[in-house]
C-alpha positions as CSV (number, residue, x, y, z in Angstrom):
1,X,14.1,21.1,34.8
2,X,15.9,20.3,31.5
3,X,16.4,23.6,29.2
4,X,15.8,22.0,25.6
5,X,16.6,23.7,22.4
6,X,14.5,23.5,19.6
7,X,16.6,23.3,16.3
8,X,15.7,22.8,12.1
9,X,17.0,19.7,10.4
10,X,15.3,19.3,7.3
11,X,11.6,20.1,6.9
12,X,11.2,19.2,10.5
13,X,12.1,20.6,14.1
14,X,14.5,18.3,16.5
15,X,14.2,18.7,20.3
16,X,17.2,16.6,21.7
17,X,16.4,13.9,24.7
18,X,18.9,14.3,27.6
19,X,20.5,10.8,27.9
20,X,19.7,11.0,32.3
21,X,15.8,10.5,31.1
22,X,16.6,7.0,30.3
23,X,14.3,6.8,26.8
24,X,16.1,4.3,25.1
25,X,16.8,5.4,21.5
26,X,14.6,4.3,18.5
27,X,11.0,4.5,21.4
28,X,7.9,5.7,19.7
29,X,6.3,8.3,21.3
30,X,3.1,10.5,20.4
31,X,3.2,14.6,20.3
32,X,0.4,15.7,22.9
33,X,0.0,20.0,22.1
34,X,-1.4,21.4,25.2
35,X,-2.8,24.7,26.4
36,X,0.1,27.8,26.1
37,X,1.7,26.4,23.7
38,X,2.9,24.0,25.9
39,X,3.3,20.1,24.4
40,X,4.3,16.6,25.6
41,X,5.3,13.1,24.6
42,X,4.0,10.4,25.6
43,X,5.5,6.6,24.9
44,X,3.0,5.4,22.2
45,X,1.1,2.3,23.2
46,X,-0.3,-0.8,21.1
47,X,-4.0,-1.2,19.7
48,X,-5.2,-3.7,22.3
49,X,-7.9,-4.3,19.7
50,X,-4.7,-5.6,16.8
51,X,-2.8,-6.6,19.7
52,X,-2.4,-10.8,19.3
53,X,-0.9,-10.9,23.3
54,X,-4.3,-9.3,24.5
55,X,-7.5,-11.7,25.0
56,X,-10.4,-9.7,27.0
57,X,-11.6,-13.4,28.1
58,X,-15.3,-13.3,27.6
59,X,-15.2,-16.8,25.9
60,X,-15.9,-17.9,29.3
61,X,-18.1,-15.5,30.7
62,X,-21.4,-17.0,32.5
63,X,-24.5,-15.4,34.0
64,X,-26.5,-16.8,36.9
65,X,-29.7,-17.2,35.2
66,X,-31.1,-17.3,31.6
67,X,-33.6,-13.9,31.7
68,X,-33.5,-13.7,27.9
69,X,-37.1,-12.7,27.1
70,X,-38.3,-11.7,30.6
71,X,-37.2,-8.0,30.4
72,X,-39.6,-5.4,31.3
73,X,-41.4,-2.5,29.2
């Protein structure tokens, strides 16, 4: 456990990163408030749905039969 202090610059409140976490500076993260006050960060992922390096690959995808039309009521 890492005692943090919580200090004003600006408008805003600072909470310093101990270097021995090994978050390399200039990491986005996103501010998770939890129950008792109590409140995380989390590294911020990307948008798979804006991300160009992600393809979900259902160009390809085949079913065994055609059963268009046969459904039941």
């Amino acid at each position: 456990m890492f005692p943090l202090k919580v200090r004003e610059q600006g408008n805003s409140l600072v909470v310093t990163v101990p270097k021995k976490f090994g978050i390399k500076s200039g990491t986005e993260v996103v501010a998770v408030k939890g129950k008792g006050n109590s409140f995380s960060y989390v590294p911020k992922l990307a948008n798979p749905f804006t991300d160009p390096t992600i393809h979900f690959g259902h160009d390809q995808e085949a079913f065994p039969d055609d059963s268009t039309g046969r459904e039941s009521l």
